[in-house]
C-alpha positions in Angstrom: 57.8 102.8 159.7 59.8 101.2 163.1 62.6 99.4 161.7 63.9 97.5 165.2 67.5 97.7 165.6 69.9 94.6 166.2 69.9 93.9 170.0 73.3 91.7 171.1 73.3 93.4 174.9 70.9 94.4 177.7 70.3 98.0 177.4 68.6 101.0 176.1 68.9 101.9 172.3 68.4 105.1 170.2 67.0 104.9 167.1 66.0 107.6 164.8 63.0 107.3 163.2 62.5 109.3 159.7 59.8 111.8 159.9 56.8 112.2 157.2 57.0 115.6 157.5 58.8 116.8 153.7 58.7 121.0 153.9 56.9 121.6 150.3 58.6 125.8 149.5 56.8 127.4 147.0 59.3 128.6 144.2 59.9 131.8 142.2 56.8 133.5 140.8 58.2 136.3 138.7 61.6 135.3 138.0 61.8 136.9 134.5 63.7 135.9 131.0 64.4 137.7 128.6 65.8 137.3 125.0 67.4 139.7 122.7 70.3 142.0 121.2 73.0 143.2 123.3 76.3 144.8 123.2 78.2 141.7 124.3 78.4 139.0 126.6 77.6 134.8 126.4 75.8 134.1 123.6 72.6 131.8 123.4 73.7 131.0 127.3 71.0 131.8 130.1 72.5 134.2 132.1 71.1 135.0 135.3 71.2 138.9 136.8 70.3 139.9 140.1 70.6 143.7 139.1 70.5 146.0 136.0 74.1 146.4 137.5 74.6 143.0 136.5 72.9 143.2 133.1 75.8 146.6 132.6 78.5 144.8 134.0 77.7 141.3 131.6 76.0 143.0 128.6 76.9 146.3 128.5 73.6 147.6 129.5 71.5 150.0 127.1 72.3 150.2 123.4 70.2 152.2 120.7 70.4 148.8 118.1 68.3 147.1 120.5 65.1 147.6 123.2 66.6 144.7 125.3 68.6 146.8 127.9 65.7 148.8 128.1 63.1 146.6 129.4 65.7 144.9 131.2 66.0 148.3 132.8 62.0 149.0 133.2 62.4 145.4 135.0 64.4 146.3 137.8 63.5 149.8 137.6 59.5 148.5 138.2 60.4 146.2 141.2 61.3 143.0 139.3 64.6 141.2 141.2 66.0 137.9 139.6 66.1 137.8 135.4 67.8 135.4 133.2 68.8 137.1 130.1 69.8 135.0 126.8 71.6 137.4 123.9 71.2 135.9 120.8 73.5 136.8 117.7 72.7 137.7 114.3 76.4 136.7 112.7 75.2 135.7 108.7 74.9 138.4 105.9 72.4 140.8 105.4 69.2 139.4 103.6 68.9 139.9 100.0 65.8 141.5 98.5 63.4 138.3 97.0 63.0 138.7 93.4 59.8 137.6 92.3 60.5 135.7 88.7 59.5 136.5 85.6 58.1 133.6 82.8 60.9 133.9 80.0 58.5 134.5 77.0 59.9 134.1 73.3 60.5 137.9 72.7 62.8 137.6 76.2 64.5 134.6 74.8 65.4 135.9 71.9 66.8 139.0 73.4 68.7 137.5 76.4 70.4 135.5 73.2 71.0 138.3 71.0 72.4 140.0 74.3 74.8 136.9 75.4 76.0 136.8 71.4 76.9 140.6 71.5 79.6 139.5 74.6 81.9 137.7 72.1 81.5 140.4 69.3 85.4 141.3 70.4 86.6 137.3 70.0 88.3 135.3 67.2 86.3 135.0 63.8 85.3 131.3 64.5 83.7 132.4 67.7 81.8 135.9 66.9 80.4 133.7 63.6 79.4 130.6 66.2 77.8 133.2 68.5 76.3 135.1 66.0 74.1 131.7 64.1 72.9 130.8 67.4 71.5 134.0 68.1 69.9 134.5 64.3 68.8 130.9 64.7 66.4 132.2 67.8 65.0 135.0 66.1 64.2 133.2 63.2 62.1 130.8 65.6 60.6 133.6 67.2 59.2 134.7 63.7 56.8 132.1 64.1 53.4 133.8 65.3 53.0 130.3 67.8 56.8 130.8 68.8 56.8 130.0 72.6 60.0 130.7 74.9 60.4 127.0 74.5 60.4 126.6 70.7 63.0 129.2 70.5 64.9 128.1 72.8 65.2 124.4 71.1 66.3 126.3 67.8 69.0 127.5 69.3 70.0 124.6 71.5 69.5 122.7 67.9 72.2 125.4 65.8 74.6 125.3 69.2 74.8 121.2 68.9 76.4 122.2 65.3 79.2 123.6 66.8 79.9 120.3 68.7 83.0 119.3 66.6 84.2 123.0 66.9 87.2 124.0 69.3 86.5 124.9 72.3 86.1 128.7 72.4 83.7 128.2 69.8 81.7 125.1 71.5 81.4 127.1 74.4 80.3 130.3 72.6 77.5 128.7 70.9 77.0 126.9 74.1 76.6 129.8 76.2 74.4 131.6 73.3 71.7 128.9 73.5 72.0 128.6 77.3 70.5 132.4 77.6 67.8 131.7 75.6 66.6 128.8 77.7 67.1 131.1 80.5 69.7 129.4 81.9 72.6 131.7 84.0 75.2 130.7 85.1 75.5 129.7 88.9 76.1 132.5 91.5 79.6 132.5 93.2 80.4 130.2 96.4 79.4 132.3 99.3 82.3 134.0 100.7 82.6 132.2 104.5 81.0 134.8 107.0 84.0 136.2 109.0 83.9 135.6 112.9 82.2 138.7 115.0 84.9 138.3 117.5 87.6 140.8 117.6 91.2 139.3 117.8 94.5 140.1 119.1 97.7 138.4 117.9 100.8 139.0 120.0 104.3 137.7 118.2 104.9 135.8 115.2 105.7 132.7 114.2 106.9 130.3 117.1 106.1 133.0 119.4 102.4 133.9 118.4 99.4 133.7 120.4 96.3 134.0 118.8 93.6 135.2 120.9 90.0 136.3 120.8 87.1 138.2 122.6 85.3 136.2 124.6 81.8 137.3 122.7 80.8 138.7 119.3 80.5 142.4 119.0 82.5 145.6 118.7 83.4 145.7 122.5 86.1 143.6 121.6 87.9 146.2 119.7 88.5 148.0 122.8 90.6 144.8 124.1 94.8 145.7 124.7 96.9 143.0 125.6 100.4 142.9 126.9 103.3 141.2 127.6 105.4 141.7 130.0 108.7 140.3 132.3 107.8 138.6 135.4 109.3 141.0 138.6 113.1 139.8 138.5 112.8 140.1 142.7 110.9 136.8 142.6 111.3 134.9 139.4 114.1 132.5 140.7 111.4 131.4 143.3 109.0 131.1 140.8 110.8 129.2 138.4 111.8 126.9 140.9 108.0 126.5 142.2 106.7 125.8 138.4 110.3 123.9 137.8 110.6 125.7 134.1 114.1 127.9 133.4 113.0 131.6 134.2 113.7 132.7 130.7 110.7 130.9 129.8 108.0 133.4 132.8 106.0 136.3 131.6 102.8 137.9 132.5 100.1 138.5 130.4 97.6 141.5 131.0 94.2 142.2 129.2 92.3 145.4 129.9 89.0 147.1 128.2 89.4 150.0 127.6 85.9 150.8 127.4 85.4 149.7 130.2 88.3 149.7 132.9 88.0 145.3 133.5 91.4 144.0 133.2 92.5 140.3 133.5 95.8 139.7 135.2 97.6 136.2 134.3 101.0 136.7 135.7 103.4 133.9 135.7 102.7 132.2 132.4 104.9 129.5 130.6 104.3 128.3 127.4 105.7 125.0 128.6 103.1 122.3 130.3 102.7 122.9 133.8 100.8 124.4 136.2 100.8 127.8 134.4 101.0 126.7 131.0 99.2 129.8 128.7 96.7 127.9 127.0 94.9 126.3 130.1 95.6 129.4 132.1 93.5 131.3 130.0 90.9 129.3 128.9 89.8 128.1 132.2 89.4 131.6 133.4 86.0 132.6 131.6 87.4 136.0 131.5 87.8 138.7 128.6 89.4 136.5 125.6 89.7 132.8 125.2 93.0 131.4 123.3 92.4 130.2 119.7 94.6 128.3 117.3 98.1 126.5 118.2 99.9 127.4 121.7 103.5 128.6 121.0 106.6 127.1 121.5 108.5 129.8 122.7 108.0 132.6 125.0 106.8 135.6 123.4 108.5 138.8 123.4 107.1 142.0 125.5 105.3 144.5 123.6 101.3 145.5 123.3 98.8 144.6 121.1 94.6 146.3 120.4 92.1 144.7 119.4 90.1 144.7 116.1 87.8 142.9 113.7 84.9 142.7 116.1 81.4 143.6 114.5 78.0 143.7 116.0 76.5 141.6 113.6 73.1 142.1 112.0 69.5 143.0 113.1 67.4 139.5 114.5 64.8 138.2 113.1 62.3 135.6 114.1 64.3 132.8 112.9 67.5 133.7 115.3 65.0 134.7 118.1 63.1 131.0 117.9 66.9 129.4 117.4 67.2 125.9 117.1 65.6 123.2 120.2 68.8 120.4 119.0 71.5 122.9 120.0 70.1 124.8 122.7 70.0 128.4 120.4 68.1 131.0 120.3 64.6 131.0 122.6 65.6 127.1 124.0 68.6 128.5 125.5 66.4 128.9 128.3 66.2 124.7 128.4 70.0 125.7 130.5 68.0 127.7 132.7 66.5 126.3 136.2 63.3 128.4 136.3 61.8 131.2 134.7 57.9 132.3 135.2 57.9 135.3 133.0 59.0 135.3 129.0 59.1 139.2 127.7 60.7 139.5 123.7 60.9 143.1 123.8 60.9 144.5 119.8 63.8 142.4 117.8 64.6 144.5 115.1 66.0 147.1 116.5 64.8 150.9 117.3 66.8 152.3 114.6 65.7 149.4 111.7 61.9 148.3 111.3 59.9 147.3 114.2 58.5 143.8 114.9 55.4 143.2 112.5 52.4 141.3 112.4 54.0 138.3 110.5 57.1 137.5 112.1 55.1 138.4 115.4 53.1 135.7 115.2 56.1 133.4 113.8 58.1 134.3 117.3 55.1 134.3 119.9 53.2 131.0 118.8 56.1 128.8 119.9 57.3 131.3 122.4 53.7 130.8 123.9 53.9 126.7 123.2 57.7 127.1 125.1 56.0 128.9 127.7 53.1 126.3 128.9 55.4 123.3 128.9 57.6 125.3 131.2 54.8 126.1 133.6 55.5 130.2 132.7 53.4 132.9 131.9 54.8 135.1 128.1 54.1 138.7 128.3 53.3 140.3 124.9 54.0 143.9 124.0 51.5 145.2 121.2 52.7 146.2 118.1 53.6 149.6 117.1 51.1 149.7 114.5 48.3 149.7 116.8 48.6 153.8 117.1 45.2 154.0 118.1 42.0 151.6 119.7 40.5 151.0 116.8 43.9 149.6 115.5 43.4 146.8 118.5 39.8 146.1 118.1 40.3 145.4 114.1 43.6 143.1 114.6 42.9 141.4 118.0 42.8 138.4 118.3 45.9 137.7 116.3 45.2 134.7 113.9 46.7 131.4 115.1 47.6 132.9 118.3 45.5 132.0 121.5 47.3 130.7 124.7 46.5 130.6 128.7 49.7 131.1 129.5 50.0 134.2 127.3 48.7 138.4 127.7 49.1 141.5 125.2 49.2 145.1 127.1 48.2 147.8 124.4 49.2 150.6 124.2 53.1 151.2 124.1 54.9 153.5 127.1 56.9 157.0 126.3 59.7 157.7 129.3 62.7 159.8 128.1 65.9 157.9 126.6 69.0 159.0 128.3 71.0 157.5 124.6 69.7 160.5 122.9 69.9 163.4 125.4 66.3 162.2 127.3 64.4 162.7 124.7 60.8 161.2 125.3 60.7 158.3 122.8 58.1 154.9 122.7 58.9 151.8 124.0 57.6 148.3 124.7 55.9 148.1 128.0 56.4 144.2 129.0 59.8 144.6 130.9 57.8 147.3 132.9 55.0 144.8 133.3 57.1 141.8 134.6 58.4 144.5 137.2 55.2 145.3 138.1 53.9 141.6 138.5 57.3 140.7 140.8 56.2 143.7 142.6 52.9 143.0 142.8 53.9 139.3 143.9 56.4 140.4 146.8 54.1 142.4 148.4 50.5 140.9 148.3 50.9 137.4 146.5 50.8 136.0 142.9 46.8 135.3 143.5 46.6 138.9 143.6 46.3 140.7 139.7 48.7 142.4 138.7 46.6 145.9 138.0 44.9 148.1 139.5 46.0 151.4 141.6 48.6 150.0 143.2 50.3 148.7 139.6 52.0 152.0 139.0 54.6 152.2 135.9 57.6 153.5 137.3 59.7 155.9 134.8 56.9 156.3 132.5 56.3 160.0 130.9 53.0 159.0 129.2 51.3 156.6 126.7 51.8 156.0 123.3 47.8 156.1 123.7 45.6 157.9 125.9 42.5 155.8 126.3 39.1 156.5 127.7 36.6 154.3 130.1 34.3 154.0 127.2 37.7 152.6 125.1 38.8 150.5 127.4 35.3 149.2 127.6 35.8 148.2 124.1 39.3 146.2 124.5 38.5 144.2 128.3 35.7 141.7 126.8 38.5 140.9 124.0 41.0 140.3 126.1 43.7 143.4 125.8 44.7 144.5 128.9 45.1 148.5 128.8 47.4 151.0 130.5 45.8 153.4 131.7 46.5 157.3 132.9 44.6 157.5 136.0 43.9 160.8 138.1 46.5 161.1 141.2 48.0 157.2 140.5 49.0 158.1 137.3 50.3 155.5 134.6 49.2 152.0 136.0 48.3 148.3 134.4 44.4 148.6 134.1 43.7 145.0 133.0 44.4 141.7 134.1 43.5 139.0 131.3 45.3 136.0 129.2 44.7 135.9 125.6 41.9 133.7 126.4 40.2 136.0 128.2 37.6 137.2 125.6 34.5 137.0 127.2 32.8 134.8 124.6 35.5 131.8 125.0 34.3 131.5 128.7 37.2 130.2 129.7 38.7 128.7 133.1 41.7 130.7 132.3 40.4 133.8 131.9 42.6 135.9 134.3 46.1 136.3 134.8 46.0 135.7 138.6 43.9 132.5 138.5 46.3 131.2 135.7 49.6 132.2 137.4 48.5 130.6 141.2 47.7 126.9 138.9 51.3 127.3 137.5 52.9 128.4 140.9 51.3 125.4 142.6 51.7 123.1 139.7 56.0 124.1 139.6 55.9 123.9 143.4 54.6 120.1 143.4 56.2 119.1 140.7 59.8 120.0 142.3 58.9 119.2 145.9 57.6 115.5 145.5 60.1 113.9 143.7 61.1 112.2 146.5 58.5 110.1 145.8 59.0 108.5 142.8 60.0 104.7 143.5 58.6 104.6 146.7 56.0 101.5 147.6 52.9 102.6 146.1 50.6 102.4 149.1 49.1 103.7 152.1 51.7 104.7 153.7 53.1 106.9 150.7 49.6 108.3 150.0 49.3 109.7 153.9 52.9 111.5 153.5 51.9 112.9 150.8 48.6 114.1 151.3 49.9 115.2 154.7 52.7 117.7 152.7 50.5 118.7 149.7 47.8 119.5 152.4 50.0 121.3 154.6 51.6 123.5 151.8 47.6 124.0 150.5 47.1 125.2 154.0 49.7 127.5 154.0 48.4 129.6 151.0 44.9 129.1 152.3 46.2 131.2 155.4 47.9 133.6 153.4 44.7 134.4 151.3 45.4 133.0 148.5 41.8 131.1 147.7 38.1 131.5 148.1 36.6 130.2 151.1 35.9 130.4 154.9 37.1 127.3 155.8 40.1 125.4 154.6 37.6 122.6 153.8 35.9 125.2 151.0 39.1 126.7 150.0 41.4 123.0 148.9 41.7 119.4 148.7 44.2 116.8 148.5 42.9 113.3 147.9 45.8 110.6 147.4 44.2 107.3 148.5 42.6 103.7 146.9 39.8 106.0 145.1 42.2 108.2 142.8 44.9 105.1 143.1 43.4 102.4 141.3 45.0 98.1 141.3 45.4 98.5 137.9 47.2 102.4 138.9 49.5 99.7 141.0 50.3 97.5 138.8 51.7 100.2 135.9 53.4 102.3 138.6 51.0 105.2 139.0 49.9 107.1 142.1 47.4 109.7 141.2 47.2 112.7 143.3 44.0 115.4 142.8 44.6 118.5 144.3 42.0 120.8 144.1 41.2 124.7 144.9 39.0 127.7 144.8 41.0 130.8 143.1 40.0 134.1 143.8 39.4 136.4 140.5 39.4 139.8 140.4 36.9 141.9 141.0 37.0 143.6 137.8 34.0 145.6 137.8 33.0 147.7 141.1 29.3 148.4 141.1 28.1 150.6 143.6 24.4 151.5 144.2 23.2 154.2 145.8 20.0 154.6 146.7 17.8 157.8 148.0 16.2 157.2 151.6 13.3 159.4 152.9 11.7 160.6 156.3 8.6 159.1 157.1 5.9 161.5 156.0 3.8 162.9 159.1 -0.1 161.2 159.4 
């Protein structure tokens, strides 16, 4: 629209005039996340890595108590190139065993009485004697041939109330006589407070003591050193004239991993406020250790101080993986996170506990999945180890209460050699691979095109957990498992290309990976590139700008390949006008927009006929 400017002279006058034009760029397709154990590093943060170097350098890189590095690694390794990794802790106490428990019967009544009597057989007279009738008084209730755990249990509550005027040993003899015969016990003790996973260092004592902690949980910390040290005499007077403290009061403090060479150097540190005042200093610098507790009041002396107390904490479980939506934990860590297309929760437990099960699988992928479609990504699913053979995924496939578009399972598992454990060939889950391969697969010929086929080579991989024949693999397609196949001169490559909905009797829109990843592409791309126009005048003018920059985005792909069609008019649509804008649409606010495209599928099945051609026969 003109807008005329204010004229006060004869004269020419520039105006710019806004263009229509709004560029619509396509975002990330296989930007990957991933969520898991590692050695250290932020926890429940989504941390982005560019590089498995990253993933070392932040969180220590691979680790036998946990298959997180290693599909981190098969990521990168496989061609994937931006991941956001979330580590998740385990800090509580082990899990006890469940007891399953038993009905107190009147035989088990009387004999958890008679047991709790015997305890005060050693005590005063009064209280053995007190002890003693309560316990006779249950047995003698039990001789009933109708005595129920119950009726014995009221005989003895009924001889204890005897005792009532008694002192109080022998009150609380009887008491306790008649309480294990209702099966009563007596409460557990308060839980001991779980210790903090951090390792500490304290340098000093007293008015001099600085308390400080790793900056994550886990037994890196313990190989933290930290030291104190003078400030170099040739420059402290300047110094304490800069900072305006007495020079007395400078000193440097130096942290260092051992394990790893880092080292954070804060030289020039007061304990008075200022500029370099020791608690800010350090806690603003996101580095190795954070200060915990009171700052001192004096300056501390030099001297150095390691690290313990750290621990690794235990093995996850689904509960810890899902974490909590209210504080950002866990699986809605990634809510921090700008984008992320691809979800993989490589095996949880740990390669030296239990693997991942059928049970707490389905308790960490349904909401995982759920997470996954409001977020416009795709959740890669590694098989579970049980599945040792076809038959294993025909008989447990689909997984009950678990169907989703934006969800696919790869069966079988991949075997590549584990430098940990002097490259011996060990199984491992294959969705960190598979992410690779789709940001592979997406870089070079677009996210329309499936992520299978020869050219979807597993990189690193020795062999399958699986071998699987044409004839097998014929069995698994129509259900939806996409297999890995060993293939003559390509070797290991992805051999399917289906969601979980891609069971041929659900005949379903979302049947394959491609179609469904190009609708969420498209879908992520519009949604952040036409915010602009929220709030503007709902009418013609705002429909035309926007069907001009949805249609010129549609147009783009269309030249790149990306839908069916020979002419752009088969291929897309954009309609934004009074027939998908309604008055009433007007009057509560809404511009409707139907956009509208032919996906290409892939050609799944290559049939090829040949046919025998004779001469002509001579007259």
């Amino acid at each position: 629209m003109l807008v005329a400017p204010r004229v006060t002279y004869p004269g020419v006058y520039i105006q710019e005039v806004k263009s229509d034009v709004r560029t619509i760029v396509g975002v990330d397709t296989a930007t990957t996340a991933f969520i898991g154990r590692a050695k250290r590093g932020p926890v429940d943060q989504p941390i982005v890595v560019n590089s498995y170097g990253d993933f070392e350098r932040i969180f220590g890189g691979l680790w036998l108590q946990s298959s997180l590095g290693f599909a981190v690694n098969d990521f990168f390794l496989n061609g994937g190139a931006k991941a956001v990794v979330v580590r998740v802790f385990n800090n509580g106490p082990a899990a006890a065993p469940e007891s399953t428990p038993v009905p107190l019967t009147a035989a088990a009544a009387v004999a958890a009485a008679r047991t709790k009597a015997d305890e005060f057989a050693n005590g005063s007279n009064p209280v053995k004697t007190a002890a003693n009738d309560v316990a006779t008084a249950a047995e003698a209730a039990a001789a009933d041939v109708n005595a129920t755990a119950e009726s014995v249990a009221t005989a003895a509550r009924s001889k204890a109330n005897e005792f009532a005027s008694g002192t109080s040993p022998v009150k609380a003899a009887a008491q306790a006589v008649a309480d294990a015969a209702a099966g009563i016990v007596a409460p557990p003790p308060a839980a001991e407070p779980v210790p903090s996973a951090k390792a500490t260092l304290t340098l000093g004592a007293g008015a001099t003591a600085i308390a400080l902690e790793a900056a994550s949980e886990g037994t890196w910390g313990n190989s933290l050193v930290a030291s104190i040290t003078d400030v170099d005499p040739k420059v402290i007077v300047q110094l304490a004239e800069r900072y305006d403290v007495d020079k007395a009061e400078l000193f440097n403090l130096t942290i260092k991993d051992n394990a790893t060479g880092v080292i954070d150097s804060f030289p020039n540190l007061t304990v008075a406020s200022g500029p370099r005042q020791l608690y800010r200093v350090v806690n603003s610098a996101a580095g190795l250790v954070r200060m915990v507790g009171d700052a001192p009041t004096q300056r501390p002396l030099v001297q150095i101080v390691e690290a313990a107390g750290g621990a690794d904490g235990q093995p996850l479980n689904s509960a810890v993986i899902l974490g909590n939506q209210g504080n950002k934990t866990g699986l809605y860590a990634l809510d921090g996170a700008d984008i992320f297309n691809l979800l993989c929760i490589p095996p949880f437990e740990g390669d030296d506990v239990s693997e991942m099960n059928d049970v707490n699988m389905a308790a960490v992928f349904v909401p995982a999945a759920k997470y996954c479609h409001d977020r416009r990504a795709m959740l890669l699913v590694d098989s579970p180890k049980t599945w040792t053979k076809k038959q294993d995924a025909v008989d447990n496939f689909p997984i009950p209460g678990f169907s989703s578009e934006n969800a696919a399972i790869y069966f079988p598992r991949i075997r590549k050699p584990n430098i940990l454990r002097d490259n011996q060939v060990e199984e491992f889950a294959p969705s960190g691979a598979i992410a690779g391969i789709m940001a592979r697969t997406d870089a070079s010929r677009g996210v329309w095109k499936a992520p299978a086929g020869l050219e979807a080579s597993l990189t690193g991989v020795v062999e399958l957990s699986v071998p699987l024949t044409d004839a097998e693999n014929g069995e698994l397609n129509p259900l939806g498992v996409n297999c890995l196949r060993k293939l003559p001169a390509a070797g290991n490559v992805v051999w399917g290309a289906r969601t979980l909905l891609g069971d041929d009797r659900l005949a379903s829109q979302w049947k394959y990976i491609p179609v469904r990843r190009t609708t969420l592409y498209i879908e992520e791309s519009l949604y952040r590139n036409i915010q602009w126009a929220v709030f503007e005048p709902n009418d013609e003018p705002l429909w035309s700008q926007l069907r001009l920059n949805i249609g010129v985005f549609m147009h783009d792909l269309y030249r790149q390949g990306a839908f069916q069609g020979q002419s752009p008019k088969s291929a897309y649509f954009v309609k934004c006008d009074s027939t998908t804008t309604t008055q009433s649409d007007i009057d509560k606010g809404i511009v409707n927009i139907v956009v509208g495209f032919a996906p290409l599928k892939p050609a799944e099945f290559v049939v090829v006929y040949i046919q025998q051609i004779t001469g002509q026969l001579a007259a």
